[in-house]
C-alpha positions in Angstrom: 19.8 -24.7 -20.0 18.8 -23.3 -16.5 21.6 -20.7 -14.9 21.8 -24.0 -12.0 23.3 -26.0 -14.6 25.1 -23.2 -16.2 26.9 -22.5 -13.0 28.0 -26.4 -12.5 28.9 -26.8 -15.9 31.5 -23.5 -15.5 32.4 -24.4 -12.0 33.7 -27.8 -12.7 35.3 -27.0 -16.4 36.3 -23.0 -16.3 39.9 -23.2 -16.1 41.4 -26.3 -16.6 43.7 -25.0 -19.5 45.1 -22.6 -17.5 47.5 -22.1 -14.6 45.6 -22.1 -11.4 46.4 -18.8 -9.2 48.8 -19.5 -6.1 46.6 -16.9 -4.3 44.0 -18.2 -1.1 41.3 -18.0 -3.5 42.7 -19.6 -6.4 43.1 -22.5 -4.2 39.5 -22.6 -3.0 38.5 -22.5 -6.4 40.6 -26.1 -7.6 39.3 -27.6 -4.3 35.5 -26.7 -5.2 36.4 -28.2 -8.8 37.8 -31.3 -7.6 35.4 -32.0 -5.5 32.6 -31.6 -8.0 34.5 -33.8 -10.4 35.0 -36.6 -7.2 31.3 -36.1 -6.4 30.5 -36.6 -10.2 32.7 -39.9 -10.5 31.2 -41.1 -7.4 27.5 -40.5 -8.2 26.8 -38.6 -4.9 25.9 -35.8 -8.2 23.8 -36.2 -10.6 23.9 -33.5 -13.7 20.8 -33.6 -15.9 21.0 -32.5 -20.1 18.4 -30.0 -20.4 17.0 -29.0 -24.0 16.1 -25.9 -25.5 13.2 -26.9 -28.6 10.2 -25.1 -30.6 7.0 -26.5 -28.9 5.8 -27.2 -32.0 8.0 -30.4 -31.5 6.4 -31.3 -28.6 3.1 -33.2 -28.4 1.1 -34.0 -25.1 0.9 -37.2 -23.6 -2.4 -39.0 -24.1 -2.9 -39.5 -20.0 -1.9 -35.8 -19.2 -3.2 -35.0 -16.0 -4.5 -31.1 -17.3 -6.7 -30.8 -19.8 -4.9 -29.4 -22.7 -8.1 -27.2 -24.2 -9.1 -26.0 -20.8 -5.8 -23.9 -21.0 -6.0 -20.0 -22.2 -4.1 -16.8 -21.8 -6.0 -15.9 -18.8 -5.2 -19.1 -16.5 -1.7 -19.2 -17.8 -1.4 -15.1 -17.3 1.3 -15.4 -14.5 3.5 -18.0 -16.0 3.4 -15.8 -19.1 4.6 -13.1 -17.4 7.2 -15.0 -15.3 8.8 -16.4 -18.2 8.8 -12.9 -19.5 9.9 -11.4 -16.4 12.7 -14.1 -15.8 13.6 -13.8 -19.2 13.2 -18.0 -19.7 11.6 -20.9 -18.6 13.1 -20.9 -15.2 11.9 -25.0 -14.7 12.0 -28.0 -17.3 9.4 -29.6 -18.7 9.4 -33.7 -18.0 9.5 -35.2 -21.7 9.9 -38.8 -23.6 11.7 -39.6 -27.0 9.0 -40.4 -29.6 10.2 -42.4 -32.3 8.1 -42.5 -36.1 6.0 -39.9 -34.9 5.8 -36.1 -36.5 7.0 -34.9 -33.1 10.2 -35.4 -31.2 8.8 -35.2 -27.9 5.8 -36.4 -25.3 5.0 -34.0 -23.0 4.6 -35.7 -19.7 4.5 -32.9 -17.0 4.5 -29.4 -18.5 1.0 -28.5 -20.1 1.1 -25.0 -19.0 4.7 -24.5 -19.6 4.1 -25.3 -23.5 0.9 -23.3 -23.3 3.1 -20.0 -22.3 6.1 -20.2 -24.3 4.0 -21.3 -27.6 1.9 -18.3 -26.5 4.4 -16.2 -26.8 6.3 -17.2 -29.8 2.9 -16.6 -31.5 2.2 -13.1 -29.9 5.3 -11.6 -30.6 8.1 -13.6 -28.6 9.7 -15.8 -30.8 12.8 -16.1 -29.0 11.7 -18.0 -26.3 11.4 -21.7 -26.5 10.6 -24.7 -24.4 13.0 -26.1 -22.0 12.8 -29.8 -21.6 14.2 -32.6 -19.2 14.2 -35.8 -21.2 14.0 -39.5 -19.3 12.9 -43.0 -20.4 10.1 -43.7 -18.5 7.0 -46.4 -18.7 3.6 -45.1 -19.0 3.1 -46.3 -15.2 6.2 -44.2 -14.2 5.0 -41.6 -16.0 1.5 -40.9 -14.6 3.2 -41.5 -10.8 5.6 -38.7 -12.0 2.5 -36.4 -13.4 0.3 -37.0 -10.3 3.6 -36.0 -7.7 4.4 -32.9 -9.5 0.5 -31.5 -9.8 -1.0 -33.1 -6.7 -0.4 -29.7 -4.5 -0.7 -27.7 -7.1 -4.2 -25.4 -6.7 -4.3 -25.1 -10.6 -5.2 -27.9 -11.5 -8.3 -28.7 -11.1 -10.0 -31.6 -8.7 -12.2 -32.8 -11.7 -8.9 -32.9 -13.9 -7.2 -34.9 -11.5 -10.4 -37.6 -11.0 -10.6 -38.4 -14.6 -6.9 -39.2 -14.4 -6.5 -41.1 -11.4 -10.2 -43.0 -13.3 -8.1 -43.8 -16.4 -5.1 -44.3 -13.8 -7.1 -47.3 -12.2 -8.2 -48.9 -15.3 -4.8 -48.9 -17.1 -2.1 -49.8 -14.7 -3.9 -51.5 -11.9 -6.8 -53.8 -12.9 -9.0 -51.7 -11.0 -8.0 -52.2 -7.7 -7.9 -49.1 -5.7 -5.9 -50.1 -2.6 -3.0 -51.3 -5.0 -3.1 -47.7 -6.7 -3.1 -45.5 -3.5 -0.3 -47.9 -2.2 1.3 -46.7 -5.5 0.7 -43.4 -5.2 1.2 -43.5 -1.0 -2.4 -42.0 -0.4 -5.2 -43.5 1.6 -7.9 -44.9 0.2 -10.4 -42.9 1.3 -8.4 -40.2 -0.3 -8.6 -41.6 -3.7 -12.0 -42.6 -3.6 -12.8 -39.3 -3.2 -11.9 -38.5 -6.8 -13.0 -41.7 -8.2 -16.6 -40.5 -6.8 -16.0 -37.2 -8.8 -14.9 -39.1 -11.9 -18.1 -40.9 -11.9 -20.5 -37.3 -11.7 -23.2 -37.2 -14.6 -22.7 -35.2 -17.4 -25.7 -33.7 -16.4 -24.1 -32.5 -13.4 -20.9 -30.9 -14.8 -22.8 -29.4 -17.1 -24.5 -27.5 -14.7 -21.2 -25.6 -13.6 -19.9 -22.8 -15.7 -16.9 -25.2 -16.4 -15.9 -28.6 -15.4 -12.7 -26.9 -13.3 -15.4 -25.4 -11.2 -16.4 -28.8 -9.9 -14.9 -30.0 -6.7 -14.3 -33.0 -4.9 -16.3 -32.1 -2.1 -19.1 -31.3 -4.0 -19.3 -35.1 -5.4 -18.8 -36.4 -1.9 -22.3 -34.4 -1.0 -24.3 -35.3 -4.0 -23.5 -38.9 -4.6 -26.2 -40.3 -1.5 -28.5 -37.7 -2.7 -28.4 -39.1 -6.5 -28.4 -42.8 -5.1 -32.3 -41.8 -4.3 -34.6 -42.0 -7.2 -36.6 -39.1 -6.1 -34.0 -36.9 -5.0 -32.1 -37.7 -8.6 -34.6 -36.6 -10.6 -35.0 -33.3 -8.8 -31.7 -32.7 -8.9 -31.3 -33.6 -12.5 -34.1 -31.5 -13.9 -32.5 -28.5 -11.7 -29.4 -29.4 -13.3 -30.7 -29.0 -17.0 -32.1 -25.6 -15.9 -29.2 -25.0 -14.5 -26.8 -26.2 -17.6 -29.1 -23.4 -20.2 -28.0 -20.6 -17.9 -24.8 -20.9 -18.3 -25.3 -21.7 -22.0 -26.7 -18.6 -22.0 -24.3 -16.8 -20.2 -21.3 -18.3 -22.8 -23.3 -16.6 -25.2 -23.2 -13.4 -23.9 -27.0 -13.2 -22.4 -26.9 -13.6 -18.9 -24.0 -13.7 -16.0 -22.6 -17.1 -15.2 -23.7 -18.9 -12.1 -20.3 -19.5 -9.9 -20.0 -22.8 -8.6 -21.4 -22.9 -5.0 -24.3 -21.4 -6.2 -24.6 -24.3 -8.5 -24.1 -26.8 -5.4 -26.7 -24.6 -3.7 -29.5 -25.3 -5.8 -28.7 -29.1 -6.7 -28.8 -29.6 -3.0 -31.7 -27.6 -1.9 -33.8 -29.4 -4.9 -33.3 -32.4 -3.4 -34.2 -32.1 -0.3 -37.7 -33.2 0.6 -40.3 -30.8 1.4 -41.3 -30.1 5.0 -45.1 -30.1 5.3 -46.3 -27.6 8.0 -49.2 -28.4 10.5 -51.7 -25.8 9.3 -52.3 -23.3 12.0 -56.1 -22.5 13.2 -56.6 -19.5 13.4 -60.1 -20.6 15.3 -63.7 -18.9 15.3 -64.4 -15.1 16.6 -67.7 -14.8 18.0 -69.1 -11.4 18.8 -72.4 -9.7 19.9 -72.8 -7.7 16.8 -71.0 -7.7 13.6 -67.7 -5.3 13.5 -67.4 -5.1 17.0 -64.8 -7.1 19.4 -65.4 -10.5 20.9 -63.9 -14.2 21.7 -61.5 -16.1 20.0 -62.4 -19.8 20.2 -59.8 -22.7 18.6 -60.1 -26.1 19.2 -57.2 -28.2 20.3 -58.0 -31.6 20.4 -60.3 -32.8 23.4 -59.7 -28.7 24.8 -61.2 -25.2 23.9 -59.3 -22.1 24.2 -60.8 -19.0 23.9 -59.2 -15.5 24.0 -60.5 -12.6 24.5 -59.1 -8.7 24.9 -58.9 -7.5 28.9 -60.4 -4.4 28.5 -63.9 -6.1 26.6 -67.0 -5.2 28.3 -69.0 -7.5 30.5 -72.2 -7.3 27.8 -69.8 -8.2 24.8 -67.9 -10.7 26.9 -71.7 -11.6 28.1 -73.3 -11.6 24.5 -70.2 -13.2 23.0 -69.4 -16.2 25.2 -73.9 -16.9 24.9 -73.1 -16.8 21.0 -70.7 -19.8 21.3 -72.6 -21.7 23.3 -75.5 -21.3 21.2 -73.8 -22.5 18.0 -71.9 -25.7 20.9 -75.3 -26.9 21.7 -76.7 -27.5 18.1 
């Protein structure tokens, strides 16, 4: 139970089997509890009953918006030491009732939440365990609930959130994406965005170090790109190249690529190849071999010759008779 609720559950019953004091204070004290009892019977309060359970009893929901397995003691670091530092789960996790199931509970919003406390029951911690918020809520409900607690949240990841909102589309709105971001209260632009990302190649996500690395942004970029033939397959086959590196680099045989380096490459690839006028460097005639004379190129119907000032009239002379020679024949 969180010390919120703690402190409204002792405000409104401390003291009701005993005299209350005739001092100032004493009287305060009955006021505030009446008036949390009249707020109670009046619904302008609502008290929540919060649960203390092993997190073994807890599964995750199927449509959880984080990826489960992408979870590890290094991306759950701070809320590891948090809940250490606090001493408890300072905020419930958002759970359903599962009935003929091996669990008790479905984890709607709360991934990283089990993540740390059933990290540290196992590392030494057992005291700790998973505080949970139970409500009846339709799968519909629940995914609007998931999406409005993670949407601001930087740690989850863009690519996480696509393949949800993907799933999202399919399940509870027969595909129509104006109905969802009226839903959700997002334009659609906005949600597009993510579909776009949800619909990336495997190819392409394999190419970052992990799928988190991916953002939306990056999709928006390479989606006219891969709608070319041409530019696909360059992109693709930089892709594959791409996706062995950072095999490698899980292996221990190489540094990891970061993720705008990625985007770098896959974009460069596919960008078609400028072809350069070649540059003539024209024809030097001289009087004598070694020694200086005249530059001659040829621009279309003109001649331009260049030669250096301080050139002596019999090379300039001997030079200029030289191209003329090889003009008239």
């Amino acid at each position: 139970m969180s010390k919120k609720h703690d402190a409204i559950f002792d405000d409104v019953l401390s003291g009701l089997d005993t005299p209350s004091p005739s001092t100032e204070r004493g009287g305060a004290r009955f006021l505030k509890r009446s008036t949390s009892i009249g707020e109670r019977m009046t619904g302008e309060r609502q008290e929540k009953t919060l649960h203390l359970v092993d997190p073994e009893r807890c599964r995750m929901w199927e449509r959880h918006n984080r990826d489960y397995a992408l979870l590890s003691e290094e991306n759950c670091r701070d809320l590891i030491d948090g809940i250490k530092a606090q001493g408890q789960q300072e905020f419930p996790a958002i759970v359903r009732r599962l009935e003929g199931s091996e669990h008790d509970f479905e984890v709607i919003c709360g991934a990283r939440r089990h993540y740390a406390v059933s990290w540290l029951r196992a590392n030494n911690y057992p005291q700790y365990r998973y505080l949970v918020e139970v409500r009846d809520l339709t799968d519909e409900e629940a995914f609007r609930l998931a999406d409005i607690e993670n949407r601001d949240r930087e740690d989850i990841s863009d690519y996480e959130r696509a393949v949800d909102y993907a799933e999202a589309i399919r399940l509870y709105y027969g595909g129509a994406q104006k109905a969802m971001a009226e839903r959700l209260e997002v334009s659609p632009p906005w949600l597009s965005r993510y579909l776009v990302l949800a619909k990336m190649p495997e190819e392409i996500l394999n190419a970052f170090a992990s799928k988190r690395d991916i953002r939306e942004r990056h999709a928006r970029a390479l989606k006219p790109l891969l709608s070319n033939p041409d530019q696909a397959a360059a992109i693709m086959e930089e892709a594959a190249f791409l996706a062995k590196s950072q095999a490698r680099a899980a292996q221990g045989k190489g540094a990891y690529i970061d993720a705008q380096e990625v985007f770098k490459r896959l974009v460069a690839v596919a960008k078609p190849k400028v072809k350069t006028a070649k540059v003539s460097t024209g024809k030097l005639y001289t009087r004598s071999s070694g020694e200086r004379g005249i530059m001659v190129k040829k621009q279309g119907k003109q001649v331009h010759m260049a030669f250096d000032a301080d050139l002596s009239d019999g090379a300039l002379r001997a030079a200029f008779e030289s191209y003329l020679s090889t003009r008239k024949s």
